[in-house]
VOGU-3710 file (C-alpha; in Angstrom, 3 decimals, decimal comma):
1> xxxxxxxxxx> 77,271/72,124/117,210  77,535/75,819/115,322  81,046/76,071/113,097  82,656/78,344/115,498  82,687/75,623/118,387  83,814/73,218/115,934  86,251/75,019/114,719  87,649/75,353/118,220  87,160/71,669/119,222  90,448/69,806/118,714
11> xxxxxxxxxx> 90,669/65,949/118,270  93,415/65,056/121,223  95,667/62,158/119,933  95,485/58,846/122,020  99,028/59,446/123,487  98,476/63,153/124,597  95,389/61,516/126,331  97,323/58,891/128,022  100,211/61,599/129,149  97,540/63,431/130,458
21> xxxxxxxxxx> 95,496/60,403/132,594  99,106/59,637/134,002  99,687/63,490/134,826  96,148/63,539/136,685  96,247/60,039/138,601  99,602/60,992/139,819  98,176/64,411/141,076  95,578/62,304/142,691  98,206/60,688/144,715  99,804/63,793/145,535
31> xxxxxxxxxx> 96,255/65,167/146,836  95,371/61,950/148,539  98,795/61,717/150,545  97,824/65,502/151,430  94,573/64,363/152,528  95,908/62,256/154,573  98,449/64,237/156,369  95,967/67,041/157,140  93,306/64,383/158,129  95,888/62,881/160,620
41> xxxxxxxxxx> 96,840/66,154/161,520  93,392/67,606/162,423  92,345/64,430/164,181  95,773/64,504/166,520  94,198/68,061/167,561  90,813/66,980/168,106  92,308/63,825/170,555  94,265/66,601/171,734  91,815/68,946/172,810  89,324/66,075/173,872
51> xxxxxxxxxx> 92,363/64,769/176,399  91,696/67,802/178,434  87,943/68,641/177,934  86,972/72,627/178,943  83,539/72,817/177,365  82,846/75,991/179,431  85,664/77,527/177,507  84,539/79,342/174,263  87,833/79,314/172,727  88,190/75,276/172,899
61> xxxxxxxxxx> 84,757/74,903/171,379  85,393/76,693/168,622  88,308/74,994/167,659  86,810/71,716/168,110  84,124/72,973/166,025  86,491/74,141/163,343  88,303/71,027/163,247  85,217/69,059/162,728  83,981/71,138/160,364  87,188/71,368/157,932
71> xxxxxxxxxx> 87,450/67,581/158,372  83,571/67,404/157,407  84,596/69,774/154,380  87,530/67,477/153,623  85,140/64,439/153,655  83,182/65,706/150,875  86,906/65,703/148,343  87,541/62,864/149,051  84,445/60,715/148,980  84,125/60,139/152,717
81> xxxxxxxxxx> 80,788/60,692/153,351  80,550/59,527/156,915  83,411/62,350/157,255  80,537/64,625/156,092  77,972/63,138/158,340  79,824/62,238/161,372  81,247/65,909/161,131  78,059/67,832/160,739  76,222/65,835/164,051  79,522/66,776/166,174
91> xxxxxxxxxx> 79,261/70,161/164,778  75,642/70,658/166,206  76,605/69,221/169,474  79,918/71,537/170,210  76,758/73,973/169,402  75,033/72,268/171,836  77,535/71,965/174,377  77,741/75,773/174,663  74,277/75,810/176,273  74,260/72,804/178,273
101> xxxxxxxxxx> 78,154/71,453/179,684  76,010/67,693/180,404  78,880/65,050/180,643  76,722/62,889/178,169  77,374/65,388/175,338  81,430/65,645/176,478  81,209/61,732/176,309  79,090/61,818/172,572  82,114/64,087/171,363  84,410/62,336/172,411
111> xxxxxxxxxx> 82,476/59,117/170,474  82,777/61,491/167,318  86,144/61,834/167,107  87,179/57,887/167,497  84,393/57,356/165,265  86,074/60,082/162,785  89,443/58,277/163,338  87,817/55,248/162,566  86,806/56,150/159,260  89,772/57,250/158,251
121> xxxxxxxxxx> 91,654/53,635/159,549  89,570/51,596/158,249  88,695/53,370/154,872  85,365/53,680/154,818  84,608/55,802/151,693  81,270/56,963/150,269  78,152/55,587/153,212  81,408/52,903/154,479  78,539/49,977/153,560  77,366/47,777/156,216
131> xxxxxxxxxx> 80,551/48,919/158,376  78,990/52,521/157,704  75,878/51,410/159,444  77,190/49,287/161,848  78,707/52,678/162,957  76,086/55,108/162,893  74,085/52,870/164,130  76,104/52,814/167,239  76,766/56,441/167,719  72,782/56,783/167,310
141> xxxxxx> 73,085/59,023/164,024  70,355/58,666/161,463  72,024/58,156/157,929  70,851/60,558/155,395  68,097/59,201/152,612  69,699/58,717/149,279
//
């Protein structure tokens, strides 16, 4: 390390450390109760939307889209990876929905969101373990190679 940098490296005394671990787990709170509310929030919209299903409409599609998609982007804060996943493969099939209105894709949405509720109940962070697969596995999605 070259003098300058050490001379503007600071030794931080073990209290001021501690003050700060406390400041940043309770901001993790904070975030996570946020998280929460805006998860909640965007899935009440998606069950919303899916209770009266108009996948000929371009407008509903695209907010069903954009709700999966910010809850996919939300995922990825907060260590829900299935979030991620589970978000992405609904994504491609609102896509898909705009070419084809097939009942079997309205019915694989609708799988999506209770399986993004799901999640979210049962707290299945990072792949949600054997519950994870259990899951995927039932909604026919491939999980990712690690």
């Amino acid at each position: 390390m070259s003098k300058a940098l050490r001379d503007k490296v600071r030794e931080i005394p073990q209290a001021q450390l501690r003050q700060m671990e406390a400041g940043a787990s309770i901001a993790m709170l904070e975030l996570s109760a946020s998280f929460r509310k805006h998860v909640n929030d965007s899935l009440r919209d998606m069950f919303t939307l899916m209770r009266d299903p108009q996948p000929e409409d371009e407008a509903w599609r695209a907010r069903l889209h954009e709700l999966a998609r910010g809850l996919q982007g939300m995922g990825g804060s907060f260590d829900y990876g299935l979030l991620i996943l589970i978000g992405e493969v609904m994504c491609q099939t609102v896509k898909d929905l705009e070419q084809s209105n097939q009942r079997a894709l309205q019915r694989r949405l609708a799988a999506y969101a209770v399986a993004l509720d799901a999640v979210i109940k049962v707290d299945l962070k990072g792949d949600g373990g054997a519950n994870g697969k259990a899951l995927l596995d039932v909604l026919k999605i491939e999980a990712p190679v690690s």
